[in-house]
Backbone as CSV, one residue per row, in Angstrom:
resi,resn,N_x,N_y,N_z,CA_x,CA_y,CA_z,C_x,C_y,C_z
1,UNK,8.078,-11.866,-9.301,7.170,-12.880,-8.808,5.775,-12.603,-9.371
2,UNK,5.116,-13.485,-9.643,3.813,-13.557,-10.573,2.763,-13.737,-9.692
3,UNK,1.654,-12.874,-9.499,0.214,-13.609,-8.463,-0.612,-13.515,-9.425
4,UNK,-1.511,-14.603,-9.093,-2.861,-14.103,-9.687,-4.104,-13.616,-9.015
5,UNK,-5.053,-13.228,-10.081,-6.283,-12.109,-9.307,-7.167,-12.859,-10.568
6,UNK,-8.201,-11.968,-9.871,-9.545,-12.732,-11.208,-9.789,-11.160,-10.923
7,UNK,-9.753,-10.903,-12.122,-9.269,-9.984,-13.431,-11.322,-9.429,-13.207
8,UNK,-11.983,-9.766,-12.808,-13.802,-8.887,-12.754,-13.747,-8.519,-11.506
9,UNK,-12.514,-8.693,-10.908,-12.505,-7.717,-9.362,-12.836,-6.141,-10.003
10,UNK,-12.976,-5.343,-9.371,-13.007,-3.835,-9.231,-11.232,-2.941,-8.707
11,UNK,-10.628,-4.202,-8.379,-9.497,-3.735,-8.450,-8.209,-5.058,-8.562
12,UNK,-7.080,-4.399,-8.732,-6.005,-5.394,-8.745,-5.240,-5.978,-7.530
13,UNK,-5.678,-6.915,-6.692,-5.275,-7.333,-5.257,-3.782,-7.838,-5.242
14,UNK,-3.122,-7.494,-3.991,-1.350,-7.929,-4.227,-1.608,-7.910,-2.533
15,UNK,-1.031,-9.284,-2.358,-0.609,-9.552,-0.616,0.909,-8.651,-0.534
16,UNK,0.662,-8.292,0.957,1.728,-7.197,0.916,1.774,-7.458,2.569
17,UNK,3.068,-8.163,2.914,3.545,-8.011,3.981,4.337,-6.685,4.681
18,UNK,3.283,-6.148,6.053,4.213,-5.024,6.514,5.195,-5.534,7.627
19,UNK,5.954,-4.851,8.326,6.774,-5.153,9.598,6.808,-3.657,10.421
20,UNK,6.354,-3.834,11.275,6.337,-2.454,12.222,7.475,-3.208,13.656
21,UNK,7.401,-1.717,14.808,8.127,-2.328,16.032,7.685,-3.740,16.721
22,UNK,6.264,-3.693,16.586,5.674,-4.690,17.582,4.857,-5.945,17.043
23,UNK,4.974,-5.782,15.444,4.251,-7.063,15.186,4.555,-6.653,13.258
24,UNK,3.983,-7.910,13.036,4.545,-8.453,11.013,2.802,-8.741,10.821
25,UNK,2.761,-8.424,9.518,1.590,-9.173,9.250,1.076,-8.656,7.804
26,UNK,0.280,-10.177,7.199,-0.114,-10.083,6.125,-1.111,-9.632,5.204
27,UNK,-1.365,-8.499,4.453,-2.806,-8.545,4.222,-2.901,-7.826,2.549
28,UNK,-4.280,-8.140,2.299,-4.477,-7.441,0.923,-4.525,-6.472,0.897
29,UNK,-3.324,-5.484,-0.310,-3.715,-4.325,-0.547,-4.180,-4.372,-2.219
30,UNK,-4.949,-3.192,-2.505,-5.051,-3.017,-4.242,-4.010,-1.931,-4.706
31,UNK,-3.210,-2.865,-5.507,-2.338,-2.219,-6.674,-3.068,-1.229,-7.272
32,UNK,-2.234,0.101,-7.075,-2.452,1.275,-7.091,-1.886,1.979,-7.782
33,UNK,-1.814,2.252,-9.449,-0.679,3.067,-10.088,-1.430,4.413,-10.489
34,UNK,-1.730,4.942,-9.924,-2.492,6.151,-9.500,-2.394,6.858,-8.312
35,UNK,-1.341,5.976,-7.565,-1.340,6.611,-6.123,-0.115,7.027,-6.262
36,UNK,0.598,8.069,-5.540,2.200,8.151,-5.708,2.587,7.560,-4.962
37,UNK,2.035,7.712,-3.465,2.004,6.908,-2.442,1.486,5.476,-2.134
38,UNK,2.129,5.034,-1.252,1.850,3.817,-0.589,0.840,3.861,0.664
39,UNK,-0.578,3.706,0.533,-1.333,4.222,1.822,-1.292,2.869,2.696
40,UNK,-1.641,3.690,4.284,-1.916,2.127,4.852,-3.061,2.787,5.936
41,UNK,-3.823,1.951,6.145,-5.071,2.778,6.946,-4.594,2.489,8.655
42,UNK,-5.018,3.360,9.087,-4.355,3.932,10.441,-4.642,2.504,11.354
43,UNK,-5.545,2.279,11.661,-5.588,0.833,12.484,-4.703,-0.084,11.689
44,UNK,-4.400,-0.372,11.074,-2.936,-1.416,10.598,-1.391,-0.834,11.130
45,UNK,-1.736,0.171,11.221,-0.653,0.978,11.782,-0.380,0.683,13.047
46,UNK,-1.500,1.437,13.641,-1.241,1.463,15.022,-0.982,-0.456,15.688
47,UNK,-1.579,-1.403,14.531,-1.618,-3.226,14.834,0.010,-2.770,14.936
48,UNK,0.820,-2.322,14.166,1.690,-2.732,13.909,3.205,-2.192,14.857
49,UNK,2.447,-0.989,15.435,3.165,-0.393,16.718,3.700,0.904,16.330
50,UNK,2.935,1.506,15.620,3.190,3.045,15.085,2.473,3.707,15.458
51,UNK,2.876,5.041,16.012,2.300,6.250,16.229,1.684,7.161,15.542
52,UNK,0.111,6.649,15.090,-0.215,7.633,13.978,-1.082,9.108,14.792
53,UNK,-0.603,9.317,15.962,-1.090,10.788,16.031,-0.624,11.923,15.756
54,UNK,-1.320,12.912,15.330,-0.396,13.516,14.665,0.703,14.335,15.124
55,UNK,1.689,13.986,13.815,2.912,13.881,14.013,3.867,15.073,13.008
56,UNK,4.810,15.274,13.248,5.341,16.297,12.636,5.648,16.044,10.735
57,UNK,5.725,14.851,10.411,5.978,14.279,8.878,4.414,14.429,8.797
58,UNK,4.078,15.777,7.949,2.952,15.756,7.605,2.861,16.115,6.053
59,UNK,1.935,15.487,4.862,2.226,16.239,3.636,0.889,16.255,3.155
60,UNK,0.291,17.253,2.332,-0.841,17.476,1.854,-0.873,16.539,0.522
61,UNK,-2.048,16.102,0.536,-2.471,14.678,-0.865,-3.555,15.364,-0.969
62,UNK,-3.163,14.854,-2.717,-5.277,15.387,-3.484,-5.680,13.808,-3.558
63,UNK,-7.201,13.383,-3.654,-7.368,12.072,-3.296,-8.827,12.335,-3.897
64,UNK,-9.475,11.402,-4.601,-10.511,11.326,-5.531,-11.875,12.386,-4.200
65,UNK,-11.622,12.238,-3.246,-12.332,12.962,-2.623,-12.076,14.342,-2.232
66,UNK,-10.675,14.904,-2.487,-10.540,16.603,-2.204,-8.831,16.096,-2.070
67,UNK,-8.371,17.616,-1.362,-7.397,17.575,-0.790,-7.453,17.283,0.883
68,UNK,-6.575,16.512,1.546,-6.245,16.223,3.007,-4.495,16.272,3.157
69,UNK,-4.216,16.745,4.454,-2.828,16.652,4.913,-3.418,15.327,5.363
70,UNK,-2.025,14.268,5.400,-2.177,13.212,6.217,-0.597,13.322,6.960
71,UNK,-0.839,12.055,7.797,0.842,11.757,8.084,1.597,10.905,7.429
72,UNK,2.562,11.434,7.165,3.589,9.994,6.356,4.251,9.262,7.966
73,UNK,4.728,7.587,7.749,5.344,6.920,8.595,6.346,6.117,7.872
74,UNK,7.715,6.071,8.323,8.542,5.187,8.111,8.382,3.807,8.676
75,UNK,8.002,2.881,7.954,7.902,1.421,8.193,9.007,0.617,7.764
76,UNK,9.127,-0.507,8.892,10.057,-0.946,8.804,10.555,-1.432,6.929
77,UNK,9.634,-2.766,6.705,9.945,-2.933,5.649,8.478,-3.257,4.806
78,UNK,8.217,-3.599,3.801,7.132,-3.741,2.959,7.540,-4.757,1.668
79,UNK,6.557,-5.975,2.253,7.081,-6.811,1.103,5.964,-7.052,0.062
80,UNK,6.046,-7.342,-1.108,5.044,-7.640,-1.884,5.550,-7.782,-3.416
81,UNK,5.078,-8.740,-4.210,5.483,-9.375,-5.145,7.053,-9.594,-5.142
82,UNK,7.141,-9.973,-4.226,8.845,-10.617,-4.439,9.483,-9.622,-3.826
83,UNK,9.298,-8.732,-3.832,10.488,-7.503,-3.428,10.491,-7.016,-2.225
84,UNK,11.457,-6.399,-1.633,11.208,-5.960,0.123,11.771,-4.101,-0.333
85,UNK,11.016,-3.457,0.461,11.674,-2.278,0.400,11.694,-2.249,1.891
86,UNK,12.992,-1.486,2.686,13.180,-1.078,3.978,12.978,0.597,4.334
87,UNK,12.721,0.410,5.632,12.399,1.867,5.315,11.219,2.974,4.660
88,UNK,10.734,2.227,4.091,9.493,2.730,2.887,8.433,3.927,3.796
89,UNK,8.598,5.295,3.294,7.988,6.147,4.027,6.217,6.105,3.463
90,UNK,4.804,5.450,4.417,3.385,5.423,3.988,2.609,6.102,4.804
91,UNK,1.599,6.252,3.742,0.735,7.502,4.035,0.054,6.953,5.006
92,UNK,-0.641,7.627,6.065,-1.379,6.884,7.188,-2.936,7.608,6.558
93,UNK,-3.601,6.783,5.965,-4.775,7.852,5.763,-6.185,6.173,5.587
94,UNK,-7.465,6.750,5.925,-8.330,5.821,6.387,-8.852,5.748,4.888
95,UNK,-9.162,4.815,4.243,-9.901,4.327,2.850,-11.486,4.677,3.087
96,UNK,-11.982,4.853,2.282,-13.462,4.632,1.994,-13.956,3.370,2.644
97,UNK,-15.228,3.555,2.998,-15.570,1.840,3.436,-15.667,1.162,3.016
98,UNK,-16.686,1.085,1.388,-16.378,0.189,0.544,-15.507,-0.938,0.132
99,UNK,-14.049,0.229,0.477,-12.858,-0.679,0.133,-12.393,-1.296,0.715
100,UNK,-12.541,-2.327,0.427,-12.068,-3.544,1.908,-10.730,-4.241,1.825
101,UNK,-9.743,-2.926,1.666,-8.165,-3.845,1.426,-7.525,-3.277,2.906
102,UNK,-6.410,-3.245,2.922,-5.381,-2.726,4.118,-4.776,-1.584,3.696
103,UNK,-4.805,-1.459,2.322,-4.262,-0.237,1.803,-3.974,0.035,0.268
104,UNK,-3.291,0.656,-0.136,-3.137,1.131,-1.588,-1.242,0.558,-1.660
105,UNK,-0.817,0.108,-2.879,0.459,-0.077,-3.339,0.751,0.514,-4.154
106,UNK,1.403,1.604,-4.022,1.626,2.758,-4.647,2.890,3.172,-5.635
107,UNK,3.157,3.637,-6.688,4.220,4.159,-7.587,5.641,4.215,-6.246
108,UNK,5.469,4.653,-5.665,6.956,4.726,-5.121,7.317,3.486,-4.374
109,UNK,6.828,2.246,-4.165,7.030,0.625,-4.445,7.727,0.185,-5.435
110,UNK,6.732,0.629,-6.684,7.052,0.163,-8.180,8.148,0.653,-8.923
111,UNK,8.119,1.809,-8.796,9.353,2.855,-9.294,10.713,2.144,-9.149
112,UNK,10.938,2.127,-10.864,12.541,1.471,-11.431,12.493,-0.375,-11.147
113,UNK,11.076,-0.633,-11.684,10.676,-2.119,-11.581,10.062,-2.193,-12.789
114,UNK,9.802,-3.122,-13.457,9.372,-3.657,-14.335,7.611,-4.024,-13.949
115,UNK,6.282,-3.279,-14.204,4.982,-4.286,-13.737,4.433,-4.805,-15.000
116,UNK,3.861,-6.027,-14.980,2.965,-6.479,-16.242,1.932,-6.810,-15.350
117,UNK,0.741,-6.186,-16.001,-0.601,-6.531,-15.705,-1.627,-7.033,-16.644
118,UNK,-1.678,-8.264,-16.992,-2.287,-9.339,-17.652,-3.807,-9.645,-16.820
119,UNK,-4.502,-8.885,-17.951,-6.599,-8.854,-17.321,-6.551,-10.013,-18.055
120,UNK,-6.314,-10.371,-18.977,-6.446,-11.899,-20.197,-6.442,-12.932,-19.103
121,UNK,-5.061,-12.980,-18.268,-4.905,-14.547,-17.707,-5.041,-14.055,-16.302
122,UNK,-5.104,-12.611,-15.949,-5.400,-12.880,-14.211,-4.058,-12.585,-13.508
123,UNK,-3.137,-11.988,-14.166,-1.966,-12.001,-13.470,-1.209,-10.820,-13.286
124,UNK,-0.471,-10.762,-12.445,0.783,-9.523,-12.323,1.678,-9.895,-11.729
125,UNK,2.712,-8.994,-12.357,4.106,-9.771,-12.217,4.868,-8.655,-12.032
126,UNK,5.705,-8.472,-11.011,7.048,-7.217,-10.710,7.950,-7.674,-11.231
127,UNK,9.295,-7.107,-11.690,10.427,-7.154,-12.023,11.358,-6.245,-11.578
């Protein structure tokens, strides 16, 4: 599935539907092929009916600002550019303020997919 972005953003935007126990919902994250992970910032979490205190699934991340343990969470499912993954284990960790998405879409989304990222026409496309 193909979206478009205007390409003088500061980053590459992809709507990314989550599903937790208690509620679904839609929001922008920035396409992230630098992340291994899939982040989602802790208040989307907890919207969504997850327990982000801490919890025993804990793993240490290096992150343009140092190293942090965060928590990983199994979410229900994660949809975005066409594809659903179930299950999808994300990092619960809070973004910079600046960044005003819901989270990062990360290599282990993409992994054994096809991405084209077209700055020319504004577009990206999964396979």
């Amino acid at each position: 599935m193909t979206e478009r972005f205007d390409p003088s953003w500061p980053y590459v935007p992809v709507r990314v539907r989550l599903s937790g126990p208690l509620a679904e919902t839609t929001r922008v994250f920035a396409l992230d092929t630098g992340a291994t992970w899939t982040v989602v910032r802790p208040g989307l979490l907890r919207f969504l009916g997850y327990d982000v205190a801490e919890g025993r699934d804990r793993i240490n991340i290096v992150t343009a600002s140092g190293a942090t343990t965060v928590q990983r969470i199994e979410v229900t499912s994660v949809d975005a550019l066409g594809k659903r993954i179930s299950g999808l284990p994300v990092l619960c960790h809070q973004l910079p303020a600046p960044i005003r998405v819901g989270g990062l879409l990360g290599l282990d989304f993409l992994r054994g997919r096809r991405l084209e990222i077209d700055f020319t026409r504004g577009t990206v496309d999964l396979r």
